[in-house]
MARRO-669817 format. One record per residue (C-alpha): x, y, z; chain; residue number from 1; residue in three letters. Coordinates in steps of 0.2 Angstrom, whole numbers, m for minus. Example, Ala and Ser with C-alpha at 12.3 -4.5 7.8 and 13.67 -1.06 7.14 Angstrom:
# residues 2
{{62 m22 39} A 1 ala} {{68 m5 36} A 2 ser} 
This chain:
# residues 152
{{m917 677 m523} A 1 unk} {{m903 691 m524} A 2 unk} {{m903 692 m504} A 3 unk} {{m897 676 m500} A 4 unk} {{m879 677 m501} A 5 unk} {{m882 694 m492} A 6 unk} {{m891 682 m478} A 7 unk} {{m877 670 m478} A 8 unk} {{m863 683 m477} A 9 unk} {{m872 691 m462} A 10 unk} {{m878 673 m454} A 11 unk} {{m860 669 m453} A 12 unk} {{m855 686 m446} A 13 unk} {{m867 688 m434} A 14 unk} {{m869 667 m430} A 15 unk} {{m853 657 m436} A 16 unk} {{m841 670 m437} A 17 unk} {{m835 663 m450} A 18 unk} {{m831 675 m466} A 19 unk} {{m825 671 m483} A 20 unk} {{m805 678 m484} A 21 unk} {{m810 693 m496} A 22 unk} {{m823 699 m484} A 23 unk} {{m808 699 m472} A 24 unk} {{m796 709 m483} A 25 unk} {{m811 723 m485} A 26 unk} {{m815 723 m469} A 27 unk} {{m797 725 m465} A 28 unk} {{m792 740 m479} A 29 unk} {{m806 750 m472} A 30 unk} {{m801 747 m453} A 31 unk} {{m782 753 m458} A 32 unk} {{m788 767 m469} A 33 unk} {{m801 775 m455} A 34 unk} {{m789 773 m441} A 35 unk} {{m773 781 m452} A 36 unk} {{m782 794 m456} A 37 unk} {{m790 797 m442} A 38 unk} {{m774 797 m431} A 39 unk} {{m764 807 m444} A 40 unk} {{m777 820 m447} A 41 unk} {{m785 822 m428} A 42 unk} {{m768 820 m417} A 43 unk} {{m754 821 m433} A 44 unk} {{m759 837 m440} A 45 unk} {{m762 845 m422} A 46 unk} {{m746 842 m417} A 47 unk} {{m740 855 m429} A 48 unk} {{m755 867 m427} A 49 unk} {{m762 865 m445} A 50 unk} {{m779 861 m441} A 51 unk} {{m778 872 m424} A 52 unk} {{m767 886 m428} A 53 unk} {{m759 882 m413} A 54 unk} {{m745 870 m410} A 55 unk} {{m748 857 m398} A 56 unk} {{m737 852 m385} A 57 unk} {{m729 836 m383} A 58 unk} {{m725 828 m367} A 59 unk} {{m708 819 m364} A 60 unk} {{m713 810 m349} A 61 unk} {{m694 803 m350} A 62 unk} {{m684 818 m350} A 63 unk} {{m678 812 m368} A 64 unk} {{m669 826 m377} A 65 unk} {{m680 836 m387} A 66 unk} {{m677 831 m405} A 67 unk} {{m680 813 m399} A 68 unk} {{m696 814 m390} A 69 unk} {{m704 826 m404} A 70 unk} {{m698 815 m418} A 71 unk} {{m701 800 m413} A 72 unk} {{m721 805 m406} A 73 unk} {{m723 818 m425} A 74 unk} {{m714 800 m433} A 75 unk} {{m730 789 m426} A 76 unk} {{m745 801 m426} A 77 unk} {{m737 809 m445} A 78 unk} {{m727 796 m453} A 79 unk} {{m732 782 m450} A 80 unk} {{m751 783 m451} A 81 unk} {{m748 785 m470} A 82 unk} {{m738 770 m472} A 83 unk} {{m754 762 m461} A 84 unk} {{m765 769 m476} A 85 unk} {{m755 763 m489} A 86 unk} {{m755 746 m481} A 87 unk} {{m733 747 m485} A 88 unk} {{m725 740 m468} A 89 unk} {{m740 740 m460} A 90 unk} {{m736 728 m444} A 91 unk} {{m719 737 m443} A 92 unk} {{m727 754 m445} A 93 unk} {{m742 750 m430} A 94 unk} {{m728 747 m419} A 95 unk} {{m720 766 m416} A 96 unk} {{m740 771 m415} A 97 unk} {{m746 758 m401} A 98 unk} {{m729 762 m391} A 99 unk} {{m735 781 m391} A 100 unk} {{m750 780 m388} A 101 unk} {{m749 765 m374} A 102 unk} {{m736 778 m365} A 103 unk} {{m750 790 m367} A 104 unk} {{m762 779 m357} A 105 unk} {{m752 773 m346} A 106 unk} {{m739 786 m342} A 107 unk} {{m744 804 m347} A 108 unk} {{m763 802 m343} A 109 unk} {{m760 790 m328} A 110 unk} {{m769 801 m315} A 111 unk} {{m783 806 m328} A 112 unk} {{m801 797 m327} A 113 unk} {{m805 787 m340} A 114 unk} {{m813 799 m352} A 115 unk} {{m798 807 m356} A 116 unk} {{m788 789 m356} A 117 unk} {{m800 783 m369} A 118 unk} {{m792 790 m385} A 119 unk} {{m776 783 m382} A 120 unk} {{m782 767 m375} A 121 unk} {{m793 764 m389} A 122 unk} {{m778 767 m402} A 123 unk} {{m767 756 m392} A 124 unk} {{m779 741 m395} A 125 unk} {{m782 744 m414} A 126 unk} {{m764 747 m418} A 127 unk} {{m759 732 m409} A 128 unk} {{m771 725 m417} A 129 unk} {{m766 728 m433} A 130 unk} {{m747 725 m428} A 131 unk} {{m754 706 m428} A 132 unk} {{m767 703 m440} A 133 unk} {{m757 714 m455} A 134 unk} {{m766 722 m471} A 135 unk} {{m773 713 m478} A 136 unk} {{m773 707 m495} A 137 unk} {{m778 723 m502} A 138 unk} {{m763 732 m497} A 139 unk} {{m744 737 m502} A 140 unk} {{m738 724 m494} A 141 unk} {{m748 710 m502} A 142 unk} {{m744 717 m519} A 143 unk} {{m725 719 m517} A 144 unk} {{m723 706 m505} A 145 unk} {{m734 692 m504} A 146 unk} {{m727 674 m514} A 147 unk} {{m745 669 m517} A 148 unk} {{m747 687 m528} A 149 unk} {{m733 682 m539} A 150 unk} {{m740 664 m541} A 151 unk} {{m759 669 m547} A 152 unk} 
């Protein structure tokens, strides 16, 4: 029957827990691929007013010179959400995005409810997420860097 490795993939999902590595590695492109692009397109882009026609303003809780604060927070919501999507540097590119949006959880929207603390919340977790578990072996980094590519 053509279902049964279907059941088994999903029996081991939603029972075991345990998945085969390629099913992993899909899991993982997908994950990095929506979250880049949704980061780069919904908060990225708005930074510079494409999608609103309006710049957005950025907060510099720190009192950081200008150039600093606005490169480093239009470097993690515009840069490095493509290298995310690429899967190139990917642990090293979560990093700048987590630390962004952590200081907008826990700094900028302090005093907010939770509603409005969600977003950044929610991309903290993913990004340090992904700072840890990495691409993925369908990825830039697998295919440029990975030992066991250059040994198959």
């Amino acid at each position: 029957m053509k279902s049964e490795p279907f059941n088994q993939w999903l029996s081991n999902l939603l029972l075991v827990g345990n998945l085969p590595q390629k099913s992993w590695d899909i899991l993982l492109l997908i994950y990095r691929v929506a979250l880049g692009t949704e980061l780069f397109l919904v908060h990225g882009l708005k930074k510079l007013g494409i999608t609103t026609g309006v710049v957005e303003h950025i907060p510099n809780p720190f009192g950081l010179p200008v150039w600093l604060n606005d490169g480093a927070i239009l470097t993690a919501n515009l840069v490095c959400p493509i290298f995310v999507i690429l899967g190139l540097f990917t642990r090293f590119s979560s990093i700048p995005i987590w630390c962004v949006t952590l200081m907008g959880y826990l700094v900028v929207h302090a005093g907010d409810s939770l509603l409005v603390k969600d977003t950044p919340f929610m991309y903290s977790l993913s990004f340090i997420f992904l700072t840890f578990a990495g691409a993925g072996n369908y990825s830039l980094d697998y295919f440029l860097f990975s030992k066991s590519h250059y040994d198959e």
